[in-house]
C-alpha positions as CSV (number, residue, x, y, z in Angstrom):
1,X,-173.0,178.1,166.3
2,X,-169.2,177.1,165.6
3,X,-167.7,179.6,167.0
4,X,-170.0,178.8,170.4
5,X,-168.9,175.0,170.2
6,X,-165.1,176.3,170.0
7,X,-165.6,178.4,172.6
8,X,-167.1,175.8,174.8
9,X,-164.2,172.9,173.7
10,X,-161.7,175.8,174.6
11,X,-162.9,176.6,178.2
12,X,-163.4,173.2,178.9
13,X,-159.8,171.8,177.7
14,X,-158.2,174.9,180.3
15,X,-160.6,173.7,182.9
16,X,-159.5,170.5,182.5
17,X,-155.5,171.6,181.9
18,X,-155.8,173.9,185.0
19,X,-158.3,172.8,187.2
20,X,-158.0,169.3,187.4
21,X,-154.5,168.7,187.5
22,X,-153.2,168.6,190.8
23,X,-149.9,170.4,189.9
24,X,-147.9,170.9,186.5
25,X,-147.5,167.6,184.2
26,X,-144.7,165.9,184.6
27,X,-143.2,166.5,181.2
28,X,-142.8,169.4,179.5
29,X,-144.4,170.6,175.8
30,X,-141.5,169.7,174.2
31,X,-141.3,166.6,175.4
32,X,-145.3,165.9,174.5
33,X,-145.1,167.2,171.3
34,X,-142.2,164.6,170.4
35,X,-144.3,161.7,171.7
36,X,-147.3,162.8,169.9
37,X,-145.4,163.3,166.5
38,X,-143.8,159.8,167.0
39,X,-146.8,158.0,167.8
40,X,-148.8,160.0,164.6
41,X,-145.4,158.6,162.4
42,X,-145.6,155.0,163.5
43,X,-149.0,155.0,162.8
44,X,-148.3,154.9,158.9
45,X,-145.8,152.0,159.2
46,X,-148.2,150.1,161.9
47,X,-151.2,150.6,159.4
48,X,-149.2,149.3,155.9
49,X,-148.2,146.4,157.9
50,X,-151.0,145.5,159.4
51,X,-152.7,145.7,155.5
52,X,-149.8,143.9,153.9
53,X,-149.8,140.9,156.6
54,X,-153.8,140.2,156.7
55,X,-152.9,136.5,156.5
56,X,-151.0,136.3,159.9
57,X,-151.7,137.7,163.4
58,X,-149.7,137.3,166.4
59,X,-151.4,137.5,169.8
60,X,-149.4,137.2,172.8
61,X,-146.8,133.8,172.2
62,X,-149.6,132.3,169.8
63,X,-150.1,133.0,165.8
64,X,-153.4,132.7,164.3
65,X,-153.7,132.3,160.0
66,X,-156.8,133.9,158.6
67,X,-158.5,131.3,156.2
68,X,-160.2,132.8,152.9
69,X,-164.0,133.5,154.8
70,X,-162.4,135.5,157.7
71,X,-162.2,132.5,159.8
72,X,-158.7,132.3,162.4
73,X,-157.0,128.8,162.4
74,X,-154.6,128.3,165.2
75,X,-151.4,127.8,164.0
76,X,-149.2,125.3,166.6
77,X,-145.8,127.3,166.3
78,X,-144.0,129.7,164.2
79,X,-142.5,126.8,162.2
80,X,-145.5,125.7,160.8
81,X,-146.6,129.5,160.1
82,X,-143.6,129.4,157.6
83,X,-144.8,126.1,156.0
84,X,-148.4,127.0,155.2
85,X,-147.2,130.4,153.7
């Protein structure tokens, strides 16, 4: 039953590679396999940060501070972000 689901993921990822494209990709395997290993890389730095800085979030040009219950607070500048750390 694996081997039929491979089988199946296979054809359809050449179908797709092949079929659909309307000429070759505009980047070669080199230069896709970079990108990919660069993005999977950033992802460990992105995720600590993201764990270590739970407190603040920045959205767009505003900063929201996460009170203790998981509620966001709008903070008026980054000033002020400084003072209620």
């Amino acid at each position: 039953m694996a081997v039929k689901r491979l089988l199946l993921l296979l054809t359809y990822v050449l179908y797709v590679c092949v079929c659909l494209q309307n000429g070759p990709l505009p980047f070669s395997l080199l230069t896709f396999v970079a990108a990919w290993l660069i993005r999977e890389l950033l992802f460990i730095f992105i995720y600590f940060e993201a764990v270590s800085n739970v407190r603040h979030i920045t959205w767009g040009k505003r900063t929201y501070r996460m009170s203790d219950f998981g509620r966001s607070l709008s903070i008026a500048n980054d000033r002020s972000a400084l003072l209620l750390v």
